[in-house]
One Martini backbone bead per residue (centre of mass of N, CA, C, O) as a GRO file, in nm:
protein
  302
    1UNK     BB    1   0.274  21.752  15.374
    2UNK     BB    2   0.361  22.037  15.242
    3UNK     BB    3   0.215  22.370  15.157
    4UNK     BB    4   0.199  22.453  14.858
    5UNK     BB    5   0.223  22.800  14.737
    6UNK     BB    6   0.021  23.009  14.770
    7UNK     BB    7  -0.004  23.130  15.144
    8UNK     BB    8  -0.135  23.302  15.373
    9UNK     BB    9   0.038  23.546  15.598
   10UNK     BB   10  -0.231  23.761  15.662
   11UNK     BB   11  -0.534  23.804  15.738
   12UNK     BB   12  -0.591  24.099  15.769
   13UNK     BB   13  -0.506  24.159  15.441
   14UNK     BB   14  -0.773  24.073  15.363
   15UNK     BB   15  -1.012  24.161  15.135
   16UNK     BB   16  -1.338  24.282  15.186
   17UNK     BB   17  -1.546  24.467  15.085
   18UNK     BB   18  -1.645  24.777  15.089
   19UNK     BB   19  -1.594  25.101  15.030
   20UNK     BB   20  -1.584  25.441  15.140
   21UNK     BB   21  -1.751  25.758  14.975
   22UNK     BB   22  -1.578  26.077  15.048
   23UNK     BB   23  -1.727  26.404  14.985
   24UNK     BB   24  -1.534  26.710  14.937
   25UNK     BB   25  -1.417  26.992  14.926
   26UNK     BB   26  -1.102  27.112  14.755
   27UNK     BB   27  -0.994  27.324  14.914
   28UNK     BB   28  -1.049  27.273  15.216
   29UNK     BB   29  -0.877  27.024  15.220
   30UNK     BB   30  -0.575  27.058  15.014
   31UNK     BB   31  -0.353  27.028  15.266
   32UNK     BB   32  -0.432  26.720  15.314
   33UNK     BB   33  -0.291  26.446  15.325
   34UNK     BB   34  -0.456  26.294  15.458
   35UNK     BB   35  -0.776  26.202  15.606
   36UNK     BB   36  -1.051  26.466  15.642
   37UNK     BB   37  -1.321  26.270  15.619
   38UNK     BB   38  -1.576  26.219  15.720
   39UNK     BB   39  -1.850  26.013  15.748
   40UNK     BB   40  -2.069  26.251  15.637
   41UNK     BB   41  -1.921  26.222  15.345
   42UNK     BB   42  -2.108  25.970  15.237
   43UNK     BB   43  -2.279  25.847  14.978
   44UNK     BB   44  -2.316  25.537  15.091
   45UNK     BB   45  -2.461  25.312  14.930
   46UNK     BB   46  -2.316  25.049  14.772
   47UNK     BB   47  -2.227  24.776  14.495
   48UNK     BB   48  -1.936  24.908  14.387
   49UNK     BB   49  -1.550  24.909  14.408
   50UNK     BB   50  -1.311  25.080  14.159
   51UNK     BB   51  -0.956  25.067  14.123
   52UNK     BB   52  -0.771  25.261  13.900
   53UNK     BB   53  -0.420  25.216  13.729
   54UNK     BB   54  -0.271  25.387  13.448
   55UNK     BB   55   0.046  25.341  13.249
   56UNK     BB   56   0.216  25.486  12.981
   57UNK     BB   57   0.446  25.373  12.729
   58UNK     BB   58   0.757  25.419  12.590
   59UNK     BB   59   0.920  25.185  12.324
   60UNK     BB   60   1.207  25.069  12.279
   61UNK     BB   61   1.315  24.879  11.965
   62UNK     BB   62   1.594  24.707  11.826
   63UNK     BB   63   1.667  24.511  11.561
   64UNK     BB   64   1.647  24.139  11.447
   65UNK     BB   65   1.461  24.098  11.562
   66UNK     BB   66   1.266  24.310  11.792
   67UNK     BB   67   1.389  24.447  12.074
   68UNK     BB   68   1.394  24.572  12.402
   69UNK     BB   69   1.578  24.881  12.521
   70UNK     BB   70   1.339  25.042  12.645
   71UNK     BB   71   1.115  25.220  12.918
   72UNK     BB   72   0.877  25.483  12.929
   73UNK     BB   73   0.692  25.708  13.114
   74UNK     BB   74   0.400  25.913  12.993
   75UNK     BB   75   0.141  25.829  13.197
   76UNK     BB   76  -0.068  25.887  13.485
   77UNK     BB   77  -0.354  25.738  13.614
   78UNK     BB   78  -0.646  25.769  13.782
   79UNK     BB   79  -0.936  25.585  13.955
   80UNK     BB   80  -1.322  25.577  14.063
   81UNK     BB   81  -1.527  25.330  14.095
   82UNK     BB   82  -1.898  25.354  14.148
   83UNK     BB   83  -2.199  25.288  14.303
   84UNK     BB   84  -2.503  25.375  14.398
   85UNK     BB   85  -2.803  25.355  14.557
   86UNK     BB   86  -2.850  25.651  14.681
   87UNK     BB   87  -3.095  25.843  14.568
   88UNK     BB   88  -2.978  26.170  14.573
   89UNK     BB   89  -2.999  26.484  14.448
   90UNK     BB   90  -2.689  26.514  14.535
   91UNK     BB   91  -2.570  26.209  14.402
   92UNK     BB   92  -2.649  26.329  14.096
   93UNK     BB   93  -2.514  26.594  14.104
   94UNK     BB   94  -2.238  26.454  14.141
   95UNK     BB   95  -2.252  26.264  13.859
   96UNK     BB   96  -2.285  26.597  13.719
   97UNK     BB   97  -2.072  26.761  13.778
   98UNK     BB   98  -2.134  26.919  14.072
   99UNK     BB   99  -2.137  27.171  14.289
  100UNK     BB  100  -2.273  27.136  14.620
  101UNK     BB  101  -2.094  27.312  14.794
  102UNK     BB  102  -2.228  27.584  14.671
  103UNK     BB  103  -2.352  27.831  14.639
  104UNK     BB  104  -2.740  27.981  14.624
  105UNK     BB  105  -2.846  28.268  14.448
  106UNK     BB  106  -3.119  28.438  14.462
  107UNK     BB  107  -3.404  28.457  14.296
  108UNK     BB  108  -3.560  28.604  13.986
  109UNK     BB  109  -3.822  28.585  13.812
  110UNK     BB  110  -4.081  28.556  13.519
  111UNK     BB  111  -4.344  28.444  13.453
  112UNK     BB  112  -4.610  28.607  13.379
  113UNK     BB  113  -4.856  28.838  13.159
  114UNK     BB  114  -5.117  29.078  13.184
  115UNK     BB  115  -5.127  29.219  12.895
  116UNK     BB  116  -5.210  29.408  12.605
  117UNK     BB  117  -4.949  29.693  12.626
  118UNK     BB  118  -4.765  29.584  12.862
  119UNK     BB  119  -4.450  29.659  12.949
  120UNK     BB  120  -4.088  29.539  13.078
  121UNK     BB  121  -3.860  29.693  13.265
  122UNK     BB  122  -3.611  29.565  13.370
  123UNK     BB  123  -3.554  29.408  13.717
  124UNK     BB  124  -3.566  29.190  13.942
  125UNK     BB  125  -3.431  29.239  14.278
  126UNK     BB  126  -3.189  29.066  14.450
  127UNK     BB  127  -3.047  28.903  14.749
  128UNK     BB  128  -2.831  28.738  15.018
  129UNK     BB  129  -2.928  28.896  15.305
  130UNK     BB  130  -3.209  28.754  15.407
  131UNK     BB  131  -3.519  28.832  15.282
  132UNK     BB  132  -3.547  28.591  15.041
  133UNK     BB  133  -3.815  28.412  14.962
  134UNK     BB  134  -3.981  28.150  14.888
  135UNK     BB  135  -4.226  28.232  14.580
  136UNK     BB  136  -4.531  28.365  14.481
  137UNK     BB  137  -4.583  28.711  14.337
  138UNK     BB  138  -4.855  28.927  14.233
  139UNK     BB  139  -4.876  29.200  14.024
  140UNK     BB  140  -5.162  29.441  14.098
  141UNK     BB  141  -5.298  29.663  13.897
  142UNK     BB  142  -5.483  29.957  13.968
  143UNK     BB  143  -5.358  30.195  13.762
  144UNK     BB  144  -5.333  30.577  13.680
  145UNK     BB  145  -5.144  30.881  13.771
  146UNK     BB  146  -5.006  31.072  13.521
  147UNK     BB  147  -4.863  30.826  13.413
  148UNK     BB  148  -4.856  30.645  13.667
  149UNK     BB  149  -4.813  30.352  13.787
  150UNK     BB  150  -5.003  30.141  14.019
  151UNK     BB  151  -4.927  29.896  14.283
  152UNK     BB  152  -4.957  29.552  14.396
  153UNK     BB  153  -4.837  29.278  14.617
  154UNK     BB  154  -4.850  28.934  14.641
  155UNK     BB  155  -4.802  28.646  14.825
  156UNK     BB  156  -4.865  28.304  14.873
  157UNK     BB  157  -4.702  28.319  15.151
  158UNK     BB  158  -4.650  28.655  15.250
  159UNK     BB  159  -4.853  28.840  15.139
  160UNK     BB  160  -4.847  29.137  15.177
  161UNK     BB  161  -4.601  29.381  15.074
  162UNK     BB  162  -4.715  29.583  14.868
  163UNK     BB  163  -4.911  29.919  14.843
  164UNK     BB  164  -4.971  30.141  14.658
  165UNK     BB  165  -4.741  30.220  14.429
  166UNK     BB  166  -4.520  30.350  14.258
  167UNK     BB  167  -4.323  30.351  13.957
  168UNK     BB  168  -4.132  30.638  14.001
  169UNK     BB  169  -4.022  30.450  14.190
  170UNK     BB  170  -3.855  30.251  14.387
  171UNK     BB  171  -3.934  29.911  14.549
  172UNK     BB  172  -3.862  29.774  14.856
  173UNK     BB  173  -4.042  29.480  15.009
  174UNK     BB  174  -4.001  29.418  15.320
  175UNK     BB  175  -3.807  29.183  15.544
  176UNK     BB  176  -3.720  29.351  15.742
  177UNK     BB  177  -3.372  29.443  15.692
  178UNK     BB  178  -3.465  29.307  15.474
  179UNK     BB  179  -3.567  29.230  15.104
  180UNK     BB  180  -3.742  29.069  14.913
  181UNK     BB  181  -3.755  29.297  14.653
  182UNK     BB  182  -3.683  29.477  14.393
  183UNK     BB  183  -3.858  29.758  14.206
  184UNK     BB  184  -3.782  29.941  13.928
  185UNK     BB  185  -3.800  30.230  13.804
  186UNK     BB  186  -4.014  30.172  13.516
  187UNK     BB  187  -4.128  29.888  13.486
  188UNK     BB  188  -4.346  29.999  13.332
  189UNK     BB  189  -4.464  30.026  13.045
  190UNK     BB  190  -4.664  30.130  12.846
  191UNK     BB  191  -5.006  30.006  12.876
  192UNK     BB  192  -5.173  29.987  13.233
  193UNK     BB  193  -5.447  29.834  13.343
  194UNK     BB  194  -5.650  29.744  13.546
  195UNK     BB  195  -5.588  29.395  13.690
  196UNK     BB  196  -5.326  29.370  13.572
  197UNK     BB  197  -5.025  29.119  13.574
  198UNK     BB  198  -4.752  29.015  13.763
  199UNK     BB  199  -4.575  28.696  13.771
  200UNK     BB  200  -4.312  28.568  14.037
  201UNK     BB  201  -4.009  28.404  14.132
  202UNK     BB  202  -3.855  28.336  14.441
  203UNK     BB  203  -3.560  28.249  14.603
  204UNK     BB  204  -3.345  28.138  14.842
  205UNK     BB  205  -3.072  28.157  15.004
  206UNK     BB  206  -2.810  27.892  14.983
  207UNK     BB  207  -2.582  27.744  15.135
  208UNK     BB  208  -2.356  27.482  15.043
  209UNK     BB  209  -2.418  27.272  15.295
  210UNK     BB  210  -2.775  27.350  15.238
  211UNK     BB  211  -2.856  27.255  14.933
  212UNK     BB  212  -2.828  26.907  14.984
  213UNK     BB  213  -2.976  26.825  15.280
  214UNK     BB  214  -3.201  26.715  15.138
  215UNK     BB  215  -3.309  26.430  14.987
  216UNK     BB  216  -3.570  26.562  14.870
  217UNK     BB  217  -3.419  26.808  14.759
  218UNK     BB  218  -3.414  26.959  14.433
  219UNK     BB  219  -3.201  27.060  14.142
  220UNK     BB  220  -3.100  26.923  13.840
  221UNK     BB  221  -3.016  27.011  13.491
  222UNK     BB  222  -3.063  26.989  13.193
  223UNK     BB  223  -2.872  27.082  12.933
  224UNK     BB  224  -2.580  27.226  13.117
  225UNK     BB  225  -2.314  27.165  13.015
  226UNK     BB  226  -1.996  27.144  13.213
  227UNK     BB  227  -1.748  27.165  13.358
  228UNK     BB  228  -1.633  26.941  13.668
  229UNK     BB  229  -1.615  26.993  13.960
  230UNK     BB  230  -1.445  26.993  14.219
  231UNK     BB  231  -1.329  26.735  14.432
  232UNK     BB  232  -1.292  26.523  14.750
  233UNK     BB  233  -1.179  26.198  14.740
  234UNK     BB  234  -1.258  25.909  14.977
  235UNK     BB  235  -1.142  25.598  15.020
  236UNK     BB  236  -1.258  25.377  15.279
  237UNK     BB  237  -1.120  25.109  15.397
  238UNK     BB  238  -1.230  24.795  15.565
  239UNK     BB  239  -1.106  24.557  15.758
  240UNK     BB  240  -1.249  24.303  15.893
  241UNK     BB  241  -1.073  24.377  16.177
  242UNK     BB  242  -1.139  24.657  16.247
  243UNK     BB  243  -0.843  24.820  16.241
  244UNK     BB  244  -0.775  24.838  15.952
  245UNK     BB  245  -0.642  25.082  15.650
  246UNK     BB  246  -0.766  25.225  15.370
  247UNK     BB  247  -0.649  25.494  15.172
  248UNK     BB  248  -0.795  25.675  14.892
  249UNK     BB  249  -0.662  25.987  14.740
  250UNK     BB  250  -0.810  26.268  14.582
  251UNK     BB  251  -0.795  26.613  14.634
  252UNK     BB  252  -0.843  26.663  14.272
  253UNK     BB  253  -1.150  26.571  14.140
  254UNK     BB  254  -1.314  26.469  13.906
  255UNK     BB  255  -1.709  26.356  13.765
  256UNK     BB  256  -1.766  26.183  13.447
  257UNK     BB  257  -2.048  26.057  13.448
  258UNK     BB  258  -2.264  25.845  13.256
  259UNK     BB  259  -2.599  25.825  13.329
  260UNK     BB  260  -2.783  25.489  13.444
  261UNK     BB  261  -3.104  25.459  13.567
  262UNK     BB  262  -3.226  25.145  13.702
  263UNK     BB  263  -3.538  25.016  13.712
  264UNK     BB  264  -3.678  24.785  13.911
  265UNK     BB  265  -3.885  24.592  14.093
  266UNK     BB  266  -3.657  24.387  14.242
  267UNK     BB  267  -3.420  24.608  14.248
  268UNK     BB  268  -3.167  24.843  14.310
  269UNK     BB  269  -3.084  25.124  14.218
  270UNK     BB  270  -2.756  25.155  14.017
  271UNK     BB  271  -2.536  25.428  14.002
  272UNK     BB  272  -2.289  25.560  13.795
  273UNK     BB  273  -1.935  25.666  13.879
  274UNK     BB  274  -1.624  25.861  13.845
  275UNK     BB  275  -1.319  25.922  13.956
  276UNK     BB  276  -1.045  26.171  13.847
  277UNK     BB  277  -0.742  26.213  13.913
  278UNK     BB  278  -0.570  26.515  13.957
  279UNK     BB  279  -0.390  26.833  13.970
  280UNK     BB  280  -0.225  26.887  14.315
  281UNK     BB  281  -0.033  27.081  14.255
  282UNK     BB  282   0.117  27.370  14.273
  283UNK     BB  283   0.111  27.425  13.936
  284UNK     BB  284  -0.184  27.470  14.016
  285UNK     BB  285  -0.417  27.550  14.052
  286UNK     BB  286  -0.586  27.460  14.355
  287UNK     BB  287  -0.309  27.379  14.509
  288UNK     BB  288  -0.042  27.223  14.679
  289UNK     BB  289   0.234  27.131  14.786
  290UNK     BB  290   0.187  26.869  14.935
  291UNK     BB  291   0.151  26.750  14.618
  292UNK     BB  292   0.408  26.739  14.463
  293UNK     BB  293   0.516  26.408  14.526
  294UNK     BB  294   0.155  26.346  14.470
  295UNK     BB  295  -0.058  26.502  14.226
  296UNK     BB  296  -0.310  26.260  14.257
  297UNK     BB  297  -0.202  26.122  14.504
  298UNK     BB  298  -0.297  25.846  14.767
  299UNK     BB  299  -0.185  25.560  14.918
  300UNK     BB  300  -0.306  25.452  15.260
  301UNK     BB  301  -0.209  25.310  15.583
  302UNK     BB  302  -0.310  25.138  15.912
   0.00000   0.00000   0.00000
């Protein structure tokens, strides 16, 4: 007797296995229609994905009882939800839709003030020009002369850096040929007596490559939420016979994900994600001629 219903046309297109989710910055790779990011773009160990194309419908329909005399389509969404095992820095900032991939730029913060009479005026200032170190740095005050104080700086890793300076001139902390930090003229108000501190903390600019390089380091803020930026997202899936493959291609998406992280003594935590494909075709900022005929991305085989 032959072999009646749906049989297998194909094993090779039978799907088994997750796929592979590589993100990478949307503008960098905005013209590229195939597939642009390598095996290092992936975010790791999944869990599950799952791709949704859903499509809203205008229905017509007239006469008694009712038929449907046609239908319009409204609206047409992509999305790829997805849960990632491997929690490192970067990936919990990608799925609080954080632009992992911008610079980060080099910081002076004020932590504390030892001062019974004296304020401060001005900000101390950084750049990005590579002087800038990670350190945590404290000034103090040696007296007044004339009423101008003097002071010098020491940091926790840099050791001395400025020593017996006067606050009339701005003093710019030498670093080779770039600055630590500059303080600027004036910056001590009021009555500062000898022995008075101000400690401050300075970052060094990270290129947006090396923001979250390492696995383990890093810092993400809660409570400062703002719109998601874009982001570019690659399904690369393997069929098992390791030779085709299906690509879902986003290259203009946001990041939506209310993070649950489940923490189990004996289950490994799966964090979930989901991509939602915005609109990539020219007529919108960040995008690119080459989606005008296919503006939320596409799926691709080979």
């Amino acid at each position: 007797m032959g072999r009646t219903g749906p049989v297998t046309k194909d094993t090779s297109t039978i799907a088994l296995g997750l796929a592979q989710i590589r993100v990478g910055k949307s503008a960098a790779h905005i013209a590229s229609s195939g597939p642009a990011l390598g095996a290092d773009a992936s975010i790791g160990a999944l869990a599950n994905t799952k791709y949704s194309g859903e499509v809203s419908y205008w229905k017509l329909e007239s006469g008694f009882p009712l038929l449907e005399d046609m239908s319009l389509p409204l609206r047409e969404t992509s999305s790829l939800e997805c849960s990632f095992k491997e929690m490192s820095a970067k990936n919990l900032a990608l799925a609080r839709g954080l632009d992992v991939y911008s610079d980060v730029a080099a910081t002076a913060n004020v932590v504390s003030t030892t001062s019974a009479a004296g304020t401060l005026v001005g900000e101390i200032a950084v750049d990005n020009d590579g002087g800038v170190v990670t350190d945590t740095f404290t000034v103090v005050v040696e007296g007044e002369s004339t009423g101008t104080t003097t002071y010098s700086v020491y940091g926790a890793v840099s050791g001395k850096v400025l020593s017996s300076v006067s606050d009339d001139t701005l003093q710019a902390a030498a670093n080779g040929a770039n600055p630590y930090f500059t303080i600027p003229s004036g910056f001590f108000d009021g009555v500062w007596v000898e022995g008075e501190t101000v400690v401050f903390r300075t970052s060094a600019f990270v290129t947006g490559t090396d923001a979250f390089g390492d696995n383990h380091a890093g810092r993400i803020n809660l409570g400062a939420i703002k719109a998601p930026d874009y982001v570019r997202m690659e399904a690369v899936y393997t069929y098992p016979n390791n030779v085709n493959h299906m690509y879902i291609i986003f290259p203009r998406a946001n990041v939506v994900s209310s993070i649950e992280v489940d923490m189990q003594a004996e289950n490994a935590a799966t964090v979930p994600m989901t991509f939602e494909a915005k609109r990539a075709d020219s007529e919108v900022a960040g995008g690119d001629a080459v989606w005008d005929i296919a503006p939320l991305g596409c799926i691709l085989f080979d």
